[in-house]
Every structure is written in structure tokens, then in C-alpha cells.
N, C-alpha and C positions, 0 to 999 in steps of 0.2 A: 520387380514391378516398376513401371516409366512410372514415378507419379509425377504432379505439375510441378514446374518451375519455381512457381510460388512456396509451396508447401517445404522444398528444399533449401531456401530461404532463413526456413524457420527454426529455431533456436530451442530445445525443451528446456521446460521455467525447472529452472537451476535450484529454485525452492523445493517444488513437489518432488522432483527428482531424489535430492537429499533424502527430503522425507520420508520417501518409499524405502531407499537406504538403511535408512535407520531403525524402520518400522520391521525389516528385513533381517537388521542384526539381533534387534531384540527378540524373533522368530527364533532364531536360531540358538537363543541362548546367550548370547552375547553382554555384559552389561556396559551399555554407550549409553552414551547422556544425549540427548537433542538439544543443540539451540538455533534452530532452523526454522521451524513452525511460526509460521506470522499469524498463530491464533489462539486467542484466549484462554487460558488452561481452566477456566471457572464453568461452570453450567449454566446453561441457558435456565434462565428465571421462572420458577415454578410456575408462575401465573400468564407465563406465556404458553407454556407446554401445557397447561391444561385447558386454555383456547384452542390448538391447535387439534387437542383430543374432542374438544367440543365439536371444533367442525367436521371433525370424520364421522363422531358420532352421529351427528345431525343430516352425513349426505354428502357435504361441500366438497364434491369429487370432480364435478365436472370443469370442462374447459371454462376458462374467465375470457374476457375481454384481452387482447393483446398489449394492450397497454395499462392492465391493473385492472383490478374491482373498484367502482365508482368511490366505495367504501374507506380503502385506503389510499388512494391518492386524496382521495376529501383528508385524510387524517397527513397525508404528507401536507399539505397544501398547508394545513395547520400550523404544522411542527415550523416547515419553513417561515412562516409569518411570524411566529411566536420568539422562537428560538436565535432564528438569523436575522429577522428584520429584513426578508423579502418576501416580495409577493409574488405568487404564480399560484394559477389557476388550475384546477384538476387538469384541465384542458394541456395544459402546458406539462404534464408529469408523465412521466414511461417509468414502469415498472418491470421490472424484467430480474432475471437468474443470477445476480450478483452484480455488483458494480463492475467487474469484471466485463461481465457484457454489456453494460451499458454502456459503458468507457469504447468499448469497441463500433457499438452501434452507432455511436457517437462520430467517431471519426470514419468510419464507411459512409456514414450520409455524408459529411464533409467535404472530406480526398475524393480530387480527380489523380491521375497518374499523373506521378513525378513532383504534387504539390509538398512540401512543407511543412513537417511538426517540427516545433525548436520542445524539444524536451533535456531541461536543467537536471545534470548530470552530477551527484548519484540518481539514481531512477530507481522506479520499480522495474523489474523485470517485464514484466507482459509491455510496455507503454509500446516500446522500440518494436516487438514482433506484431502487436497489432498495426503498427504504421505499416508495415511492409505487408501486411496482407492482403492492407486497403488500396497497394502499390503507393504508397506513399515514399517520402526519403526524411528517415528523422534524423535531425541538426540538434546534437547536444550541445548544452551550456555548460562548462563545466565550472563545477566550485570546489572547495577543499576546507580543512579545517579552518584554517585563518579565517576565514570570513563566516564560519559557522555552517558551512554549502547552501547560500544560501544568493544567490544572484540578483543582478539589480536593473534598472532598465537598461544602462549603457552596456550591458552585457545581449539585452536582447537589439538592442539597435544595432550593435557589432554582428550580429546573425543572421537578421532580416534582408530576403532579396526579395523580388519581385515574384520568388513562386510560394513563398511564405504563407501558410492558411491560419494554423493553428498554433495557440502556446499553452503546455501542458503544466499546470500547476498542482502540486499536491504540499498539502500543510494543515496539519502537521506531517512530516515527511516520512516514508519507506525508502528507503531504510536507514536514514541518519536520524531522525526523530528529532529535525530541525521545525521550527516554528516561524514564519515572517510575523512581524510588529504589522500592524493596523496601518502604518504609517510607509513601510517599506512594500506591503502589498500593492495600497493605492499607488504607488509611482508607477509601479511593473504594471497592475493594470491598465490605468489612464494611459500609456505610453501605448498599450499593446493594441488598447481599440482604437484610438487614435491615428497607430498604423494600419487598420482595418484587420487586422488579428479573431479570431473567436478565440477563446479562451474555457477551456475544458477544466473544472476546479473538481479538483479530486478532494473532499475532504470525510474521507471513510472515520479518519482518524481523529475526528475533531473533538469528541470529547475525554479524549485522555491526555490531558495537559495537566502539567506540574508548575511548581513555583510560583501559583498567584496568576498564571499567565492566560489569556484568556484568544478562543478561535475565536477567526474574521471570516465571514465570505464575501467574496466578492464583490457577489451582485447586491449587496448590502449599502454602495459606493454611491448607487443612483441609478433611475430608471435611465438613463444614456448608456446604458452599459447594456441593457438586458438584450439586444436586440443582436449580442454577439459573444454571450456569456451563456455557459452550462454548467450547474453545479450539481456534481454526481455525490452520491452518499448509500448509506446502505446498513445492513443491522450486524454485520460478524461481526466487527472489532467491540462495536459498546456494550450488545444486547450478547454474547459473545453467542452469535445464529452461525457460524460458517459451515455447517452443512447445512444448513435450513437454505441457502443461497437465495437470495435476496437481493436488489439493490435498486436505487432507481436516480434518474436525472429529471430535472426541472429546467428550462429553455425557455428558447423564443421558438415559438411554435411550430412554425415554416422547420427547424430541426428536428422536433419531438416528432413531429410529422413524419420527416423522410426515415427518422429513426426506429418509429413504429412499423412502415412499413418495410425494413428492412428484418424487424423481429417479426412480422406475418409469414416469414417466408425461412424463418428458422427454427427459431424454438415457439412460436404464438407467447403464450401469455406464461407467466411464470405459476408454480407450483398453489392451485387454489389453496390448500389447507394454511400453509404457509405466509401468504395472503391476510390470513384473515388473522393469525397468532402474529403479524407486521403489527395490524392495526392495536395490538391489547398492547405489544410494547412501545407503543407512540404515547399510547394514552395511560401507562402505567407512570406510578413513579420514578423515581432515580435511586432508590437507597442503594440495588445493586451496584450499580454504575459509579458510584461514589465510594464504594466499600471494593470494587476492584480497583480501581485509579489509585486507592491509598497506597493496597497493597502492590502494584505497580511500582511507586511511587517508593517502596520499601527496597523494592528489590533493583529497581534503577541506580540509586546512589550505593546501595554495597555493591555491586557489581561492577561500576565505573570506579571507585574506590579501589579494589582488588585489582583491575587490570591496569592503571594507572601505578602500581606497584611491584608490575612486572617490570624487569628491564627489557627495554626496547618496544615498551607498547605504549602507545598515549591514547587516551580517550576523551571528547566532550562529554560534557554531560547535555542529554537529550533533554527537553522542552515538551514532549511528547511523543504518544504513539508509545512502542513497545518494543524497541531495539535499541542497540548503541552499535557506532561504525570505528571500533576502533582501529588507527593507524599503528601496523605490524611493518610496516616497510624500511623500521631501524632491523628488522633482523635479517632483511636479504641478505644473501652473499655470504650468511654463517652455515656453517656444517651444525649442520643438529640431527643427534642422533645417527652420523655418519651418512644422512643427508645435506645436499647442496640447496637449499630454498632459495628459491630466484624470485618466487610470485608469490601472488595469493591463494592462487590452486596449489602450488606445491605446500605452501603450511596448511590449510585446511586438511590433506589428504594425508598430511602427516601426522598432524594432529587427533585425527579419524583413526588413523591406522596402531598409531603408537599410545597412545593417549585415551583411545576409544568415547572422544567426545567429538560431535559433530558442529560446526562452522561453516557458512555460507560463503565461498568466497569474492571476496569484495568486487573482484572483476563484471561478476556476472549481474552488478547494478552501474556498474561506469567506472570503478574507481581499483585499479589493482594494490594499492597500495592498502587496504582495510579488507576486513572480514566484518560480516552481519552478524549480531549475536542477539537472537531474540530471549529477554529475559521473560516471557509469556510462560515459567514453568518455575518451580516451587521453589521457596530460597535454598533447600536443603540440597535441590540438583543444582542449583547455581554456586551453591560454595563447594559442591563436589567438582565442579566441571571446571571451576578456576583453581582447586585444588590440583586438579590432573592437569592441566595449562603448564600452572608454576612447576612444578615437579619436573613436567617434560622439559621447559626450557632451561631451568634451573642448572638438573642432569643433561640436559642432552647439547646443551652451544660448546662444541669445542674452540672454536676459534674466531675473529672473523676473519672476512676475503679482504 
């Protein structure tokens, strides 16, 4: 089959991929460990799921509005004024099938062909493939541990050309679980719209921070800002929804605009029942949300703990979000296991194969030098799956190159 040029282009997310992997070995009988999954391992909150039973019961089957039910973009509108300290108007909100899509939506209304996203390297996976679908060209910034991966303006000035459109930020981060200061934010912002920049703020992850530390957005900086700032969010990561798919951006409206009608001509309106169990977790409390971040929070430091006691692996400790990126690239050029590891795809596949625990490897966010290790799954498989780590490297480095 010819299919388009485009399409050939494009990359399969190196996460779900794994997943199905893994979902695959367990099929078969296998027992592997996942730490792949960038989602929640807790249940969505009783009192969300029994709004959502409400609305099927009650009907709420039909098509919505393309850009949300009046209902809960009223209740996003809320949240943002409440929580972040901006203001946007229903008018100015898109609701759509995940952040995922909206992130996308986002940069299609955007991107003319050949324009500019600088996206600061590690990344999420999808950022890079939705640039190129919008024919865009993404311009990574790269960081690394020393500095936390976390870039600074004279990193975007160093990047900036004259077809430059957009600068993609996410923080707390996928997949280093880096966090910017209030203080380091505003410079990269003020700098970016200053150079006439929009600026896409990814903060899915915004309420699983650790150590006192506290999320910033943005558009929080000043109304000078709003008129070239998007801040995308959504309910998997907090309210742990990721099959419920959900997500939505708030803008300056001239984008919500071209971005609505870019969703009239794909998906319409996201999933009504869905919809409506958005709005009861807007307006519910947080005891959940506070009682998973702990246990998070439990399994973050023994886990960075443990691989920090591997030889040849270092790890930061995250700030949030729900992974750690630690750097495996002291064990290149050792035979292990009567394999040669060059990269990141050759430990993880090793590691998979010999080990029967699963790793994302680090290449497939910017970075070959680390693996993604989502700690989103029980402590009991996290001290199993650093047990099978240690064992294999332990046994298996014969020498190095």
C-alpha cells in the first residue's frame, strides 16, 4: 500500500508500543514487570464514576458542542482562575479526547509548512511527531542532568531563526520529572513572547509535585502574555481518567478558534458521559489526589535510592510527575550477559529479554544516554523489578570495552 509521505514520517509512541509488549508477555504467561505505563496505577475516584453512571443513566448520550459542554468549560474556567491565577473565559476553552489532542490541535492551527517548534530535549514522545504531521520542523533544546534538563532562555535565543513559531513547555516534566522555579519559568517566558514565540504549556502533570514544591503557569505572569500563550491540562495523570480521555486548552481565542474548528472536522466534541463525570472531578475534593502524590512520593525516593546503588547508574531525584530518567550510559561498551550494549535500545531489550522487566528506552524522548522508569505501579513490583536490574547487572558485566 502507497500511503502518504507524511504518514512515513511518522514514528510509533515507543510507550504504547512497549505496553502492548508487555500486555503480550503477560498473555502468554510470562511474568515481566512494566515500567513503561505513564499512567496511574489507582482507580478513578468513586464519585467520579458514579456521575458518569448518572449521565448514561439519565440519557447524556448525545453529540455535545465541539468544543465542550457549556457546563464544564464553566467549571474549567473555574478551576483555572481558582487554582492558577488566570483568567479565561468559557469562550476561550476547547475540550477535546485528551491533551494529547489538544496539544495537537493546537499546533495544526499554528504551523504553516517548514515553520518552527523548539522543543527542550528530553520530550515527550508524541511533541516531535505531531510537529511533522502539521509539516512543521522541531528544533530540540537539549539538557542533561547537570542542569536538572532543564533550559534556560539563552538556550532558546541560541535556537531562535526567523521561522521560529512556537516554544513547547511541559512542567512538571515527561519524562525526567523535572520541575522550573517560578523564577526560571518567567525568564523563558518573558524572552519567548518578546521574540513573538506562542508558547504551548503542557501542565498535565501539575499536581504531583514533591518536596514542598509548588506548580507555576504561565499565563499566571500577566495579561501581556495571554495573547500568545496556551495552557493545555487534562484529568489522566491527577484524577487517574486515562481511558476516560479527556483534556483541554484555554487561549487566546483567535487559537481556540482555529483549533475548534480543526476538532469540527475530526473527532467533534469529546465523549459526552465523560464530560460530565470532568465536571464532578473539578468540583470534588482532593483527598484522592493528595493520598496518591504521597504514595508516589513513597515510591519515588526508594526507587531512585535503589538505582543510585547500582554501579553505573546515577539518578536525579524527580520534583514530579511519575517517572525518573536515569543515566545508564557508564555501562556502554560492557558485555553483559555475553552482550555488547552500545545504547539505550540495546539495555532495555536486554533487560526485557534477560531480566523480564520492561524500560523505555531513553532515546525515544531525546536522550540515549537514560532509560524512563515509571514508578506508577506498586512498591512491591518496584523492588521486584530493581531486584531483577541488580541481579542482571551484578551477574551479567563481564568486563568493560
Amino acid at each position: 500500500m502507497a500511503t502518504s509521505n507524511i504518514v512515513n514520517k511518522i514514528k510509533p509512541s515507543a510507550t504504547l508500543t512497549l505496553n502492548s509488549k508487555v500486555a503480550q508477555l503477560k498473555s502468554d504467561g510470562v511474568s515481566v514487570i512494566g515500567f513503561s505505563a505513564g499512567e496511574p496505577d489507582f482507580d478513578t475516584p468513586e464519585e467520579i464514576k458514579i456521575s458518569a453512571i448518572e449521565a448514561l443513566k439519565n440519557g447524556f448520550t448525545k453529540y455535545t458542542p465541539t468544543s465542550g459542554i457549556p457546563e464544564l468549560k464553566k467549571a474549567i474556567s473555574e478551576k483555572l482562575l481558582k487554582e492558577n491565577n488566570v483568567s479565561y473565559s468559557p469562550q476561550q476553552v476547547l475540550v477535546s479526547c485528551g491533551a494529547k489532542q489538544v496539544i495537537y490541535n493546537c499546533i495544526l492551527a499554528l504551523c504553516n509548512d517548514g515553520d518552527e517548534v523548539l522543543i527542550p530535549a528530553p520530550y515527550w514522545v508524541s511533541y516531535p511527531e505531531q510537529v511533522t504531521l502539521a509539516r512543521g520542523k522541531s528544533v530540540f533544546i537539549e539538557s542533561s542532568d547537570e542542569n536538572d534538563f532543564k533550559i534556560t532562555k539563552d538556550d532558546i535565543e541560541r535556537n531562535i531563526t526567523d521561522k521560529t513559531k512556537i516554544l513547547i513547555i511541559n512542567s512538571p516534566n515527561n519524562p525526567t520529572g523535572s520541575l522550573y522555579t517560578e523564577k526560571e519559568l518567567y525568564e523563558i517566558v518573558q524572552f519567548a513572547i518578546n521574540a513573538g514565540l506562542y508558547i504551548i504549556s503542557d501542565e498535565i502533570y501539575e499536581k504531583i509535585i514533591y518536596d514542598g514544591e509548588k506548580h507555576v503557569s504561565p499565563a499566571s505572569f500577566g495579561k501581556e502574555f495571554f495573547e500568545k500563550l496556551i495552557t493545555v491540562n487534562g484529568f489522566s495523570k491527577t484524577f487517574s481518567m486515562t481511558g476516560w480521555r479527556i483534556g483541554y486548552a484555554a487561549g487566546p481565542i483567535d487559537v481556540i478558534k482555529a483549533a475548534t474548528l480543526i476538532q469540527d472536522h475530526t473527532t467533534s466534541g469529546a465523549n459526552s458521559i465523560t464530560q460530565k463525570a470532568a465536571v464532578t472531578a473539578l468540583q470534588g475534593d482532593e483527598k484522592t489526589i493528595t493520598n496518591m502524590v504521597k504514595e508516589f512520593d513513597k515510591r519515588r525516593t526508594y526507587i531512585v535510592e535503589r538505582l543510585n546503588n547500582i554501579d553505573g547508574i546515577t539518578c536525579m531525584l524527580p520534583k514530579g510527575a511519575f517517572y525518573v530518567f536515569p543515566n545508564i550510559s557508564s555501562l556502554y561498551n560492557r558485555d553483559i550477559c555475553g552482550q555488547k550494549v552500545t545504547n539505550s535500545v540495546d539495555l532495555a531489550n536486554l533487560v526485557l529479554d534477560k531480566a523480564k522487566t520492561a524500560f523505555v528506552p531513553g532515546i525515544c524522548f531525546g536522550s540515549d544516554a537514560h532509560l524512563r522508569i515509571s514508578y506508577a505501579t506498586s512498591i512491591e513490583n518496584i523492588e521486584e523489578g530493581m531486584n531483577r536490574l541488580e541481579k542482571l547487572l551484578n551477574e551479567g558485566i563481564e568486563h568493560k570495552g
